[in-house]
N, C-alpha and C positions, 0 to 999 in steps of 0.2 A: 182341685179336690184336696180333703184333706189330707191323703194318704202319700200325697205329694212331699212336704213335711217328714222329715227326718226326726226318729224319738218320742215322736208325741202321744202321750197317754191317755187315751178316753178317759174322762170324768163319767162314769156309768151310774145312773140311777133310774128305779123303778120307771116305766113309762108313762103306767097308768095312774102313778101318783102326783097328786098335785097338791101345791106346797105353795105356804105362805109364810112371810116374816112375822114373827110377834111384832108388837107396839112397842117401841124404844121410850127413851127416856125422852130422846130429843125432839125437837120442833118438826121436824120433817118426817116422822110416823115413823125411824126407826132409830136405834140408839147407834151413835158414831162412837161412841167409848172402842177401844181395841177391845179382842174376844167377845163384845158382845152377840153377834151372831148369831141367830136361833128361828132354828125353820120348825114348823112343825105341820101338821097334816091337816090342809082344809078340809077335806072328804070324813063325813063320818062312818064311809064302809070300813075304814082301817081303825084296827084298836089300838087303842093308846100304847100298848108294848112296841107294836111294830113303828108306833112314830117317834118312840124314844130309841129305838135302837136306827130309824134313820137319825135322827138327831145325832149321834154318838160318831155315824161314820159322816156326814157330814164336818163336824166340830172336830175329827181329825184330822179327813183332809184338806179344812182351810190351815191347820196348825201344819200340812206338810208343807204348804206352798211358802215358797222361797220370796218372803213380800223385802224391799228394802227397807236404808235407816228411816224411809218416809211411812215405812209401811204397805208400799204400792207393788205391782206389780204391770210388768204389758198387756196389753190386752186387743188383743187382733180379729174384728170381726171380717167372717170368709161368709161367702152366699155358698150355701150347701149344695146345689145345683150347679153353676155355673165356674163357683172354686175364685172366683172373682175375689179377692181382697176389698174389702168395702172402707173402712176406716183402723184405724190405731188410738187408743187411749189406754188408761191407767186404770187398773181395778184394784181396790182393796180388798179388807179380809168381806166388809159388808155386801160391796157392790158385786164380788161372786156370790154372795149368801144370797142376796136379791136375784139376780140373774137364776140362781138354783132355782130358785121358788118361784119367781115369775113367768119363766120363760120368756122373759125378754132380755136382751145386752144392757146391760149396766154401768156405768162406770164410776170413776171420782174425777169432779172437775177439781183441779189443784189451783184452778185460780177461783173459784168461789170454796173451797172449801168443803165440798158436798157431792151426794152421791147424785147420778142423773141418767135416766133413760133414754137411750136412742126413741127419739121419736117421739116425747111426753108434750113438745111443741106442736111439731109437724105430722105428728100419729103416723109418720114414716119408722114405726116397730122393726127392729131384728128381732125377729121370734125364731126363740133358739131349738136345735133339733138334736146338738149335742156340744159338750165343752171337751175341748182339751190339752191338758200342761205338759209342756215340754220334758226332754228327761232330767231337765236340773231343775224342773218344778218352782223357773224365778220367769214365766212367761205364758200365757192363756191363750185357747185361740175360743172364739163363738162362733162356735158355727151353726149359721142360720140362716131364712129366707126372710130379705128385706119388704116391706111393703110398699114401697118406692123408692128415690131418689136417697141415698145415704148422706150425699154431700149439703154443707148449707147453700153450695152452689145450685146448686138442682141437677147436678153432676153425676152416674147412677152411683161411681164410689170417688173416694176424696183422691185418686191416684191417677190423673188423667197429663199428668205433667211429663213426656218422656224426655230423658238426658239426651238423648240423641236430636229430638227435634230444639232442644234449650240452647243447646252447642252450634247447632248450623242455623242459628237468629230464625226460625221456623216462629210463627205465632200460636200458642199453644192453645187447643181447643175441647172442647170438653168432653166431645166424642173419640177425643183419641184416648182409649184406654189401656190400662195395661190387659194383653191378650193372652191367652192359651192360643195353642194351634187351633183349634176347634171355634172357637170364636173369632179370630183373627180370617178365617175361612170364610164362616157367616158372613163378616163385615164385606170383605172383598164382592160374595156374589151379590150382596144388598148394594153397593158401590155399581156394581157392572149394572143392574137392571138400571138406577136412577140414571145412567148414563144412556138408556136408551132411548129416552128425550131428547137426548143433543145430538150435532148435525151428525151424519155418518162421516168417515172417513177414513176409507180401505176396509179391508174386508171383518166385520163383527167377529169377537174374541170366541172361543168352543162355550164359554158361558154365557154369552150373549146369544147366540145361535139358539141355544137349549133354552132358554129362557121364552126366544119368541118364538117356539114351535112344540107343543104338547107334544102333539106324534112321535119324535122324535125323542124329547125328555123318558117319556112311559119306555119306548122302547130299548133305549142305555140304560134305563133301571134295570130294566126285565135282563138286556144283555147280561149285564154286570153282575146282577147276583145270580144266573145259570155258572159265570164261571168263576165266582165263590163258590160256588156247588162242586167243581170241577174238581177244585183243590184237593175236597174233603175226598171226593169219590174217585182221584186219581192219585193218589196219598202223593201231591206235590210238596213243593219244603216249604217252608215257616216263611222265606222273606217272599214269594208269589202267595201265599195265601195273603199279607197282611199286604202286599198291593193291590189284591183284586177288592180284600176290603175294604179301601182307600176309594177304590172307582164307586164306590158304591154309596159308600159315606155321600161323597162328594157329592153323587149327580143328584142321591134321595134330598142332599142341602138344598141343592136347587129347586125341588119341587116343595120342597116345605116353603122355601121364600114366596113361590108363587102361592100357595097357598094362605100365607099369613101368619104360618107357625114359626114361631120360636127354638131352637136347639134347647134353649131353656127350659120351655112347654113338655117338651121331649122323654128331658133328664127327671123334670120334675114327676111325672107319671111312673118314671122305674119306680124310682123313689119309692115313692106311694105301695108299690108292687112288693117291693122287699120281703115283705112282714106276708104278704100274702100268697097263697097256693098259686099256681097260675091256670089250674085245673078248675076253682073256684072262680077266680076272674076272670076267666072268660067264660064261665055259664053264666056269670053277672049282667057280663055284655050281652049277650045272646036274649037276657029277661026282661033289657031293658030295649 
C-alpha cells in the first residue's frame, strides 16, 4: 500500500473534476516545449474561475517537482489494492500534467523522445486513484488499478525476477512475484489446493485438510472469530488479539480460494466503501 512509503505526499485534487490537456503546439496533440503544461476543465458545470484557479495550483506544483538536468523525474506505478509495484519509468513536467488530467499513468519514453500511456497499445490502462511525491519532490508514485497484465511480458508487474532465486541458478518465472505477506499467503493456499491432484503422500498439510472438507473450513471460521470476540470481551493484550486475527484472516483465505475470490476482489470493495456511509451500503444491499 501506499502508506507503506516513507514521506510521501498526496498530490490532492478535486474528485469530481475532470480534466483535460489543451492542444499543444506539437504533432502529438500536446506541446513538449518545458512549462508548457495546461489542464483546464472538461465539465461545463465548473466556471471558468474555479478552472483558472485549478490551473494555478496545478502549474505550481509541477514548478515544485524536483525534475533533473533531463528534465525527468521517477515515476513508480503501485496497484492501489494489492500495493503491488507494477512498473518504473520516467515522468516529465507534461507526462504528470497528462496523467493529472487523464487519469491514466503517463510517462516519457527517453528513447523515442515522447510522452506515452500505459496501455495506449494493449488498453492494459493504469487508471489512476491518486499521485504521490516524495518528500524531496525528485520522485512520483501512480497509484492506481491496472486493467491487466502491466508487463510487455504478460507478466501481472515487470518485478517478477527475485535476487534470491537469480543467485541459487533457479529458472525465473513470471509468477514469482514480488509479495506482501498477504499475498504471499494467497499464493501458498492457491499452491496447496493445485496440489491436491497429485499423488498423496503422508498425511494432507492443515490447509489441505480444510480445503477438502467444508464442514470443517465453516466451522474454524465460526471457531476463529468467537475468539477474536474473546479478546475484545476479555480485554486480553494486543499480541493475542492480533493472533486470533491471524487465524481468521487465514482460514476466511481459504474459503475465498475455494470460492474464487480474490484478496484483491476483497480490498477492491473497501475501497469503493471509503467515501461511503456503511449505514447507507448496506440498505443498498438489502434493495438490491
Amino acid at each position: 500500500m501506499a502508506s507503506s512509503f516513507h514521506c510521501l505526499q498526496p498530490l490532492r485534487f478535486p474528485k469530481r473534476v475532470r480534466l483535460s490537456l489543451s492542444a499543444g503546439g506539437g504533432s502529438c496533440g500536446y506541446s513538449c516545449r518545458p512549462r508548457s503544461s495546461h489542464v483546464v476543465f472538461a465539465s461545463s458545470e465548473f466556471k471558468i474561475d474555479k478552472g483558472l484557479s485549478l490551473q494555478a495550483k496545478v502549474d505550481s506544483l509541477l514548478d515544485s517537482v524536483k525534475w533533473d538536468d533531463k528534465g525527468l523525474a521517477v515515476a513508480i506505478a503501485q496497484n492501489v489494492d494489492t500495493g503491488a509495484i507494477l512498473m518504473q519509468g520516467f515522468a516529465n513536467r507534461d507526462a504528470l500534467a497528462k496523467t493529472i488530467s487523464t487519469l491514466k499513468a503517463t510517462f516519457f519514453s527517453r528513447s523515442r523522445s515522447s510522452l506515452w500511456t500505459k496501455g495506449e497499445t494493449s488498453m492494459n490502462f493504469i487508471n489512476i486513484h491518486d499521485i504521490f511525491l516524495d518528500c524531496d519532490r525528485d520522485s512520483i508514485i501512480y497509484l492506481g488499478k491496472p486493467d491487466g497484465p502491466t508487463c510487455h511480458t504478460g507478466a501481472e508487474t515487470c518485478y517478477y525476477s527475485s535476487v534470491s532465486c537469480l543467485l541459487g541458478n533457479s529458472e525465473v518465472e513470471q509468477n514469482e512475484l514480488a509479495m506482501s505477506t498477504l499475498y504471499s499467503l494467497e499464493s501458498t493456499i492457491s499452491k496447496r489446493r493445485a496440489e491436491l491432484d497429485e499423488p498423496k503422500e503422508g498425511k494432507p498439510s492443515w490447509t489441505k485438510r480444510l480445503l477438502l472438507d467444508n464442514k470443517l473450513l465453516c466451522s474454524k471460521i465460526r471457531e476463529e472469530a468467537d475468539e477474536l470476540c474473546r479478546t475484545l470481551e476479555e480485554n486480553e493484550d494486543r499480541p493475542r488479539t492480533a493472533s486470533e486475527m491471524a487465524d481468521v484472516l487465514y482460514h476466511s483465505m481459504v474459503m475465498l480460494n475455494l470460492r474464487g475470490v480474490k484478496m484483491e476482489d476483497v480490498l477492491e470493495i473497501l475501497r469503493k466503501r471509503f467515501s461511503q456511509s456503511g449505514i447507507e451500503e448496506k440498505k443498498s444491499r438489502k434493495q438490491g
